[in-house]
C-alpha positions in Angstrom: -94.5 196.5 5.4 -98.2 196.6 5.8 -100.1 194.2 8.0 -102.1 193.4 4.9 -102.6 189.7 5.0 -104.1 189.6 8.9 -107.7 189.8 8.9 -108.0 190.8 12.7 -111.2 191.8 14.3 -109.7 194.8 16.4 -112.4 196.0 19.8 -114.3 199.6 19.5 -111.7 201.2 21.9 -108.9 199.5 20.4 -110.1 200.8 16.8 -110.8 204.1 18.3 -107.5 204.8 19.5 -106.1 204.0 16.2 -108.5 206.2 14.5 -107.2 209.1 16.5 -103.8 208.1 16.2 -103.8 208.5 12.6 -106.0 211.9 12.6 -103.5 213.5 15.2 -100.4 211.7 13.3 -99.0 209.9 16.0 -99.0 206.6 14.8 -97.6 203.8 17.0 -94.1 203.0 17.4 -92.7 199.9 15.6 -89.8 198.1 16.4 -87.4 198.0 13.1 -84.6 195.2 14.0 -81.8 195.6 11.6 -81.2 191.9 10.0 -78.0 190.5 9.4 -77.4 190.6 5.4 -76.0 187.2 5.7 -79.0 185.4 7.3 -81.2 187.0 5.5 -79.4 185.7 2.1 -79.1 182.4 3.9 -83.0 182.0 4.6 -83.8 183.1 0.8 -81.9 180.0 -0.3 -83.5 178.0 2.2 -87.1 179.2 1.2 -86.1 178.8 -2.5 -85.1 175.2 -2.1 -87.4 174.3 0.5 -90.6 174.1 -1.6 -88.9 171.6 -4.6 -87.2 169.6 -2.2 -90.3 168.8 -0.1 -92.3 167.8 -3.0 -89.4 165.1 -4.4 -89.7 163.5 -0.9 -93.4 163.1 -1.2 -95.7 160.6 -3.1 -98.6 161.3 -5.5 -100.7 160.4 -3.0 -99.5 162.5 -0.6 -99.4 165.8 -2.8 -103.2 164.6 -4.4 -104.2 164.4 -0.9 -102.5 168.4 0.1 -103.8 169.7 -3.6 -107.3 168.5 -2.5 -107.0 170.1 1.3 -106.1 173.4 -0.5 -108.3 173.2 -2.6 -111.4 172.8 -0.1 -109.9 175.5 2.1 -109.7 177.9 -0.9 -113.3 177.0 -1.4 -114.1 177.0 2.1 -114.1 181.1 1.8 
């Protein structure tokens, strides 16, 4: 998957070399790690309960107060 969501401010050489990487086709190498089905199954129901769970436990004023921080950092940009 594409590094999409990183906004990294890469140096001139580093930039350069990538730029000739991809003219001459010889992109980098990346590490592909084959994942264990199970885990990966096991961290999806984690992540899907994860979210509801977290909000039962806290008050209104504690979710006012993390609606309000998100809200200023969407602003922020």
């Amino acid at each position: 998957m594409p590094e999409r969501s990183r906004n990294r401010k890469l140096d001139l050489n580093t930039l350069a070399k990538r730029i000739v990487d991809e003219a001459i086709s010889e992109a980098p190498e990346r590490a592909s790690p084959d994942k264990n089905p199970a885990a990966v199954e096991l961290g999806r129901l984690g992540g899907l309960k994860g979210g509801r769970a977290r909000a039962e436990k806290l008050s209104p004023e504690q979710r006012s107060d993390i609606a309000k921080k998100a809200a200023a950092a969407r602003w922020r940009r």
